[in-house]
Structure formats: structure tokens, C-alpha cells
N, C-alpha and C positions, 0 to 999 in steps of 0.2 A: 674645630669646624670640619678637620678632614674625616674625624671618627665621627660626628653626625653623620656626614655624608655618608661615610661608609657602611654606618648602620641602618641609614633609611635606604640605601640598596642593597641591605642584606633581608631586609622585612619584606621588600615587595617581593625581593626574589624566591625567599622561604614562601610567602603566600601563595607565588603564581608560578616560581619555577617548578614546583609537583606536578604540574600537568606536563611539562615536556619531558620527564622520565615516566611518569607511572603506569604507562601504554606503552614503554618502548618497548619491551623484547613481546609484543602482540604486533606491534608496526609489520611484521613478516607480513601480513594480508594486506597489500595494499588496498583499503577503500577511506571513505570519507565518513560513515558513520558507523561507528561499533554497535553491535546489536542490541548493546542497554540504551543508547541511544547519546552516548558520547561523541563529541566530534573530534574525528582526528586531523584539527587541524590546529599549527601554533604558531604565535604570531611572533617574527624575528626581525630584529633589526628598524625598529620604530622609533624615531627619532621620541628624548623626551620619554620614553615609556616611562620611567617611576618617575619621573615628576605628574606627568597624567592620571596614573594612579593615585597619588596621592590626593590630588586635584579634587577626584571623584571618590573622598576615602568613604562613604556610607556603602555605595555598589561593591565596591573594594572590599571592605568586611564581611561584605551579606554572601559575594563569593567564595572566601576565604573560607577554610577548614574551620571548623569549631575550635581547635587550639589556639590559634591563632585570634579568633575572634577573641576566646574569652581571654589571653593576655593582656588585649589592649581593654578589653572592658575593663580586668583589675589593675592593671595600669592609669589608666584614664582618671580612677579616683585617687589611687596611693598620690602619686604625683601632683593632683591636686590639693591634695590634704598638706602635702609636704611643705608646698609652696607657700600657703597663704600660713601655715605654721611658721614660715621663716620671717612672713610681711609682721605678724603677732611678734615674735622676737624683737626685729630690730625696730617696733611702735615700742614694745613696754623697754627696749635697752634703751632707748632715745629721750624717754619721758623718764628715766633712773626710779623705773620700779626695782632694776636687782640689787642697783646698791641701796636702796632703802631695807628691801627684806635682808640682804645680807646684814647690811649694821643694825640692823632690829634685833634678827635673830644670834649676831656674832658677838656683836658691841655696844650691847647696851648703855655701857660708860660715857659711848660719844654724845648723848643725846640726843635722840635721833628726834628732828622733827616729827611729832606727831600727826601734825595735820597737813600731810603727805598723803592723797590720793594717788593709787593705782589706776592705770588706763582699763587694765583687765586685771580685776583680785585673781589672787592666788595663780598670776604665772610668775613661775618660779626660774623658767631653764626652758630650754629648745623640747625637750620633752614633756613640758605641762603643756606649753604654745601646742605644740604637736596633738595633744589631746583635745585643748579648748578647738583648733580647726575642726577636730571630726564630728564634734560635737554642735558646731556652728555648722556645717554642712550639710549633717545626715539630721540635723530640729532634734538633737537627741537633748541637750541640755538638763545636764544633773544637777545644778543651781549653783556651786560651788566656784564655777567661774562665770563672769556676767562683764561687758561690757558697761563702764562708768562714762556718763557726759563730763568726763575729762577733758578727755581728749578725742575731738570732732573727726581727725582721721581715722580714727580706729571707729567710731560709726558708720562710718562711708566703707571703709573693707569688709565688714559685719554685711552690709547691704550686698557690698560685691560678690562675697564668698557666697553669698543665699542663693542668689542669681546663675551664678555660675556653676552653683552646684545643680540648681536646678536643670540646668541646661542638659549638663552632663548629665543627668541622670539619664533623662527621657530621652537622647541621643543615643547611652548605652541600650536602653530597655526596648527601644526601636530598632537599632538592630540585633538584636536577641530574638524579637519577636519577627520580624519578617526573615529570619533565617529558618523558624521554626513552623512558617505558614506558608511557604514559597510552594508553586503550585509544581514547583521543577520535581519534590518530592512528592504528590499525586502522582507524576506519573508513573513513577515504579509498581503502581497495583494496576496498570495499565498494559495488554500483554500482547505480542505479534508471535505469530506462529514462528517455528523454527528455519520452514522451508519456502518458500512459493512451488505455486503448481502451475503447471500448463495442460491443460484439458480441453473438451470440448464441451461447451454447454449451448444449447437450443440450436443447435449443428456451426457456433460459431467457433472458434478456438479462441480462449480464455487463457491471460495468465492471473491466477489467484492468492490470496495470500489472508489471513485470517486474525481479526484482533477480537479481545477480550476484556473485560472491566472486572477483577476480583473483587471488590465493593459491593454493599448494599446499596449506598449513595450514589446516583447513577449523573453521567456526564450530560449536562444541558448543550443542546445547539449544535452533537458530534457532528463535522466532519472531517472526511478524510483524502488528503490528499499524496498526490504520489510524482516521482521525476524521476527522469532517466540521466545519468551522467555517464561521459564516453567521449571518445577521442572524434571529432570532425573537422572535416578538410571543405572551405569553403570554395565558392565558385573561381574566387581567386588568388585561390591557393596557403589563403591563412589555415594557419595550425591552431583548431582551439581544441586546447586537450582535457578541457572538463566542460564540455559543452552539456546544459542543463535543459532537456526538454520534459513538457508538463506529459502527464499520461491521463489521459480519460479516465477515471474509475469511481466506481459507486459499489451500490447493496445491491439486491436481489432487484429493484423496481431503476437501477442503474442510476441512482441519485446522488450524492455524493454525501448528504444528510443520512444519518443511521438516526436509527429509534433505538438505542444502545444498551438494550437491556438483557441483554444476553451474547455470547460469541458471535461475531458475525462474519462471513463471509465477503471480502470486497472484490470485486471482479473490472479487471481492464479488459477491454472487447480487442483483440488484434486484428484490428479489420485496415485499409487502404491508408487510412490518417494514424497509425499503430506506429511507433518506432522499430516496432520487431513485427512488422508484418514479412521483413528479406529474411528471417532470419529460421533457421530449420532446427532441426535436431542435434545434428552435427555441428552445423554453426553458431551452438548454443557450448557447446566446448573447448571452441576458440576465440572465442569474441570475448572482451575483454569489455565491463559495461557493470556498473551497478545502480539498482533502484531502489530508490529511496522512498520509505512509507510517513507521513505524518499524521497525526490524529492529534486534533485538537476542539477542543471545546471549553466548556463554564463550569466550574465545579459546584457541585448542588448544593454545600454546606456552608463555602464560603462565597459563591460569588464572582471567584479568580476565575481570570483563562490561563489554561493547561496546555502544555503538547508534547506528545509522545513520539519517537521515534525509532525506527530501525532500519536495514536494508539488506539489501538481497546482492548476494555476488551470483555469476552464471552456474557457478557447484554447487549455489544454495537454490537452485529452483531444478522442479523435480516435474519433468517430463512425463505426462500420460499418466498423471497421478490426481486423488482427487479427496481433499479431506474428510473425513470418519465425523458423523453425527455425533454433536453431545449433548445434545438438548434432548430429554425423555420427561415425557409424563408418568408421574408416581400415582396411581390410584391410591393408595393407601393413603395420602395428606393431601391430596386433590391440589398439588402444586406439580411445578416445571422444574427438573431436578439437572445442573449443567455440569457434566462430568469432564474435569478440567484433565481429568487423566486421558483423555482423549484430543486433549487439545492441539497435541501437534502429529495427529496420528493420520495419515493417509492408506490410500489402497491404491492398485494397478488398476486401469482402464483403457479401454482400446483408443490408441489417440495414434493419427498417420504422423509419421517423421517428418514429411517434409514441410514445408515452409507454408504461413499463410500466404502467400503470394501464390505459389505454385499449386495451391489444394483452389481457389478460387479458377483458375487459369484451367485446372482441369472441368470443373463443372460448368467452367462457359463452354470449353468447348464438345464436351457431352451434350450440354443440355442443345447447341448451334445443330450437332450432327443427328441429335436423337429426333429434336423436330423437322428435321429436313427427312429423317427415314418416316417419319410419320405422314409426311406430306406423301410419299412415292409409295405409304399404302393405302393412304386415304384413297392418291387416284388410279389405284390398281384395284378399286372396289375391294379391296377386306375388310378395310372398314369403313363406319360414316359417324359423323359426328350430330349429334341431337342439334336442334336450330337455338338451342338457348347459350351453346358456346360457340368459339371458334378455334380456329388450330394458334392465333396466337396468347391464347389465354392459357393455353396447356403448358405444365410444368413441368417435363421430364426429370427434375431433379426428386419431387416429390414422390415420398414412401409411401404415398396413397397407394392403393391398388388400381390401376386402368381401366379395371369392368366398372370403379363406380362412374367414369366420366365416359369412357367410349364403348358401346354399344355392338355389339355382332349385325351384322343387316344379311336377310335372308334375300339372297340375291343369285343368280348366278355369276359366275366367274367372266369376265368379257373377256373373250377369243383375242391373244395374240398379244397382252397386257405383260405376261408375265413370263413370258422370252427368253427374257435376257436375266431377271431374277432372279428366277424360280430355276435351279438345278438339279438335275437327277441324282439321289445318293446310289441307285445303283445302275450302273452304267449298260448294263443287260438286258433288252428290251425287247431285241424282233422287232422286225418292219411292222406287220400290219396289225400284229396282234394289238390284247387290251395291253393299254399303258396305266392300269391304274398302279401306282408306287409311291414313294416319299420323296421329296424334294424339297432344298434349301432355300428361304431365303438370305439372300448377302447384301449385307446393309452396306452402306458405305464407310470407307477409313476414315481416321487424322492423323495428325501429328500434333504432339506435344512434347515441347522441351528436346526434340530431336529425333526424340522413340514416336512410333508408331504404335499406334492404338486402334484395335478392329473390335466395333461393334456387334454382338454375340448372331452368329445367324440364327435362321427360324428352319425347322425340321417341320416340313409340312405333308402331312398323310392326307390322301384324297382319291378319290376313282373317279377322277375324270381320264375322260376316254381320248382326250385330245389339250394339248396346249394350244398348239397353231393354228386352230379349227379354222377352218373357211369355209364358212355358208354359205349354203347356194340360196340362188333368188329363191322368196317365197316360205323359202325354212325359217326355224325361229327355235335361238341357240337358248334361249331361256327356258324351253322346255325340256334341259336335263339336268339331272340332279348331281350338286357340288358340295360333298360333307368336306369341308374345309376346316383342319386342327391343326394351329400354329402352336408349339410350342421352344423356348428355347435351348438351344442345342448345348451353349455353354454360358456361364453365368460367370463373367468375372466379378474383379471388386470394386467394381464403379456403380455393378448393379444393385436397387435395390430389392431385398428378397418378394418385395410385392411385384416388383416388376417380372422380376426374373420365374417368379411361380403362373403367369399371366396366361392363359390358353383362350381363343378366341375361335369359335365356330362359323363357320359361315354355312349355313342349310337353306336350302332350295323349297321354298313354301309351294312351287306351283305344281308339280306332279314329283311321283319316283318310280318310272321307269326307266328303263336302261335306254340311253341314247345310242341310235346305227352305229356298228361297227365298223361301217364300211367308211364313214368319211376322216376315220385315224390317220 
């Protein structure tokens, strides 16, 4: 009994202890799933495990390596062949078929009862039995051995052995066959890019990552799903160190369903609900975190569901990169040609380092300071706005150009508006003389993140003859002419180059003569 024992915990062990060496010296990478989509995880100290296993011996096979499977398969029959060979023995020793063939064929002098039926003609020895079982098992029967209504027990094991042969068959051939059709091998023609990216797509930041189907047979019902796992520190104060959050992601229409007939592109949006919305450039090289891709779906041929997996360590995803097209049209066969030699191939793309958190943080507050400078020139007359908007529909973040939404208005300049503005670039003027020169406007600061940030002034050329005019009773300031050219002075990189190319005129429709010199 103790070598039973010992040999059914050296079976289950040979079957299921290969998974906790055969990844070991890869173990160096700590994550949870290997990039063919193995999991590195093993299970220790389970009360009962090989008795459980055995419990469940069909799943237990279907897992098991093929060497393994197919011993117990040739096992399963030898062993039963043997067995019901040994029941045929001790029927025909019991019923004295050997000493009848013996003194037949040894001693004929003794007389041997003639009319002495056999239970089964012609067994002779453990090794006739042996043959009549395989023969009774496998319905091969060559006629030479046959069960006689001699003897009724040896009917009834005839029955039994049929029975249980049959059993065993189709228990072997089933699992032969679901080892053979297991959807776990689908997924190997199932393929995840090498790297992820982080980019920017339709001005949001994107992390990306790219799956593939090598098959004609195409997956019913894809999709794909994705988790974040990483160490978190609760409100109080639990340590969960493989905390598993879900991540947003889809296709190109951000669905999570693919039409999977070609490489596709899946895209997580890092936006406020993003697990990596805090997370930057640099925090992307010490944060310890991996994300897990799955794809699953129906296999078109058989029917099964499939799931494919891989993941992503922080050293496997590639900052400001963005993957290389491999879908091309062939005019010559008027077909879509998917060049997999492109599959895991990226390029460099202008993408900011810092963090989605801190790249929104600046455009609130550009976009807060830019329409507050818009306000203090709307009411400083430079510009007006058409009656079909208003100043809160304007978008400062937009790379529109400004002339299509705000308008130049021919107006003159109102005396005494632009003060405090509007500064002289050259400080050299003369008292009473003309003051026609350039002059800045200064938008107003912010702060973000600590630093200060100053919105670009405006270099303003003009021959007006007065800033601080003061009319007298009776006069009338709209009767001088204000060619007003705002351009800006410096363009940093918050601007866009529409904004930043923007010139806006302000011209005087009601006469162009020169206004008195005298009230400068």
C-alpha cells in the first residue's frame, strides 16, 4: 500500500510538478503573466492536492503533457487486458479445463473423460487467457477461442469485459481528443505586440498596445480586455500588493468588440478615471505595475471560446512612440496585404514627458488666463466678437486660426483704455512731439505647479498721436485714423502655431487725416 501511495504521488507530481521548474531561472522578471501568455503562478501547500487531482483525473490528463497522457492511455488497456486475463485463468483452472487438456494431451492411458467441456476452448495457460481477454475486448475474435454455456460465470465476465472495455475506450479517445482541440492551443496563432506605447491620439494621451490573428479562420465575438496590477495602500492602511484594477480599452470606434480581421490597434484613453493619469515619464521608470492584455473570443471552425494573453512591464512600454502600419493595398490581386514583419515595429513622435494630470492642469489654466486676456481686449476695443458667439464659447486651446472666429472692427481706439497696457518698446519719445512707435501688449501671468508662466506679449505698431488723449468739449476722437497691427512678440509651446501666426488690424473707416498735434 505504501508503494501505491508512493507512486500515485510521484504521477501527479511528474504531471504538475513541470510547471514549478520550467519557468524557474525566467522567475528573475517578476510579473504574473509571461508574454506567451503563461501564468506565473503556483499553487503550494493545498491540503489533499493529489488526492484532488486524482478526483478530477479527466481535467488532470487533458492538462498533463502528452507523455504522460499517452502512458496512462497504454496503460489503461494493458492493465485491463491483464486483469480480466487473470478472471479467464482462475474460471477455466476452477472448472479443470488444464487438467483435462493436460491428461489429453500427456496421458492418454488415463482415460480421460471425453465428454468434458471447456468454459473457453482452447485456453491452455495464462498466456492463451491473456490473448482470449484482448480478443474479447478489442471484438477482434479469430474463432479459435469462444465462450461455451458451460459455465454461466464465464458469460457474465464476457459481458463485463465488453462493457468495460467499452468504457475505457471512449474515456481514452476523449481525452486524446479534447487535448487535441483545446481552444488554449488557438491561441498561439493569436499575437500581442512586443512593446506598448504611449502617445498622443486626437490631443488625448493614449497608452497602446497591438494584437494580431495569423489565421484565415477569423475569431467570432473578439474582445479585449485589459488590468492594471500593483501595489495599494488603502484608506486604512491595508497593504494589498496585487491590487487588480480594470483599464478602459477598445479599437479605433473605443469599443471594446474588434471586427478582427486584420492587426489591430487597442487604445486605453489616460484621461481622470486612468490608473496612470499621476504617472509621467520619469515615473514610468520607477513605478513598479504591470498590465495585463486579454483577448478573447469563439473560434470560427470549432465553435470554442479562446483567450489569449500577455503583458506589459514599465520597461516594456515605449514612451512617445507609435506603431508602423501593416495593412497595404496590393493593386496587382486587388486584395489587403498584412505585413507581420511590421508587427512590432514603432517610430518616435513628439509626446510631452509630463504626466496626464499635469498636461490637463496646464490647459485649464491657459485656456482660464487666455479668455480673461481676451476679455481685456474685447473691452479695450481691438476686438469684437460677431452677435452669433459669445466670449464663453471660445476655445483658446483650439488650433483653429482666430480670424475665422474673431473679426477686426474698424473703429477707432478709445482715449485712455490702453494706459496701463499698452507699453512703449522705445523709451525715447520727446514731450510734445509725434508719438507714433511700437508698443507691447502684457497679458497677464499664472502659476502652475510652482513655476510661473507669462503669456506671450503683443508688439503693437500704430501712429496714433496720443494714448491719453483728452478731448475737449465739442471735438470728436473718432475722427483720427488708428492702423492698429498686433502681432506676437514670442511664441512659446503652449501656443498654437495658428494662434501664434494671428495679426489683427484695427483701421479707421471714417476719414485719414492727420489728427492735431497739438493736444499730444
Amino acid at each position: 500500500m505504501k508503494r501505491l501511495m508512493t507512486w500515485e504521488r510521484d504521477l501527479v507530481d511528474a504531471m504538475y510538478g513541470y510547471r514549478q521548474t520550467r519557468f524557474s531561472s525566467r522567475r528573475v522578471r517578476k510579473r504574473v503573466i509571461f508574454k506567451h501568455g503563461e501564468c506565473n503562478v503556483v499553487q503550494g501547500n493545498v491540503a489533499k492536492r493529489r488526492r484532488r487531482y486524482l478526483q478530477d483525473i479527466f481535467t488532470t490528463l487533458v492538462d498533463a503533457q502528452w507523455r504522460w497522457t499517452m502512458l496512462v492511455f497504454a496503460l489503461s488497456f494493458l492493465i485491463s487486458w491483464a486483469l480480466f486475463a487473470f478472471v479467464w485463468w482462475v474460471i477455466a483452472y476452477a472448472h479443470g479445463d488444464f487438467e483435462y487438456i493436460y491428461n489429453r494431451d500427456f496421458h492418454p492411458e488415463l482415460n480421460v473423460n471425453v465428454s468434458h467441456r471447456m468454459c473457453v476452448t482452447e485456453v491452455r495457460s495464462f498466456v492463451s487467457a491473456f490473448l482470449y481477454s484482448v480478443e474479447t475486448q478489442t471484438t477482434i475474435g479469430y474463432g479459435n477461442r469462444y465462450v461455451t454455456e458451460e459455465c454461466p460465470e464465464a458469460i457474465f465476465i464476457m459481458c463485463l469485459q465488453c462493457i468495460l472495455g467499452v468504457f475505457i475506450q471512449a474515456f481514452m479517445v476523449g481525452i486524446v481528443f479534447a487535448k487535441l482541440s483545446r481552444p488554449k492551443k488557438r491561441a498561439q496563432t493569436l499575437l500581442f505586440s512586443r512593446n506598448a506605447v504611449i502617445c498622443h491620439r486626437d490631443g488625448v494621451p493614449c497608452l497602446m498596445f497591438r494584437v494580431g490573428d495569423m489565421r484565415k479562420s477569423h475569431i467570432i465575438e473578439a474582445h479585449v480586455r485589459a488590468q492594471i496590477i500593483r501595489k495599494k495602500i488603502t484608506k486604512e492602511g491595508e497593504i494589498l500588493p496585487f491590487y487588480q484594477q480594470e483599464l478602459t480599452v477598445g479599437a479605433d470606434g473605443g469599443e471594446d468588440r474588434l471586427m478582427f480581421i486584420w492587426p489591430t490597434t487597442i487604445v486605453h484613453k489616460i484621461d481622470r478615471n486612468s490608473p496612470l493619469y499621476m504617472l509621467s515619464a520619469s515615473d514610468m521608470l520607477k513605478e513598479r505595475f504591470e498590465v495585463v492584455c486579454m483577448l478573447e473570443g469563439v473560434i470560427e471552425s470549432t465553435g470554442m471560446t479562446t483567450q489569449a494573453r500577455s503583458s506589459y512591464l514599465p520597461s516594456e512600454i515605449l514612451w512617445g512612440h507609435r506603431f508602423v502600419n501593416v495593412v497595404s493595398f496590393r493593386k496587382e490581386t486587388g486584395e489587403y496585404e498584412v505585413d507581420y514583419t511590421l508587427f512590432n515595429n514603432t517610430y518616435d513622435v513628439d509626446t510631452p514627458l509630463c504626466s496626464a494630470k499635469q498636461l490637463d492642469d496646464v490647459k485649464a489654466e491657459y485656456a482660464k488666463n487666455s479668455k480673461l486676456g481676451l476679455e481685456r481686449a474685447f473691452s479695450a476695443g481691438l476686438m469684437h466678437i460677431p452677435s452669433t458667439i459669445s466670449v464663453d464659447r471660445l476655445d483658446p486651446n483650439s488650433d483653429e486660426s482666430l480670424d475665422s472666429r474673431l473679426h477686426t472692427r474698424n473703429n477707432s481706439i478709445p482715449n485712455g483704455v490702453l494706459a496701463e497696457e499698452l507699453q512703449p518698446l522705445n523709451s525715447g519719445g520727446g514731450g510734445g512731439g509725434s508719438t507714433n512707435g511700437s508698443y507691447h501688449y502684457v497679458p497677464p501671468s499664472f502659476t502652475v505647479g510652482g513655476s510661473a508662466i507669462q503669456l506671450p506679449s503683443l508688439a503693437l505698431s500704430t501712429n496714433l498721436h496720443s494714448i491719453n488723449e483728452k478731448t475737449n468739449s465739442g471735438s470728436s476722437s473718432s475722427s483720427s485714423t488708428n492702423n492698429l497691427t498686433i502681432t506676437p512678440n514670442a511664441t512659446p509651446n503652449t501656443l498654437s502655431p495658428a494662434m501664434a501666426n494671428t495679426t489683427y488690424n484695427n483701421n479707421n473707416n471714417n476719414n485719414n487725416h492727420n489728427h492735431d498735434k497739438s493736444n499730444s
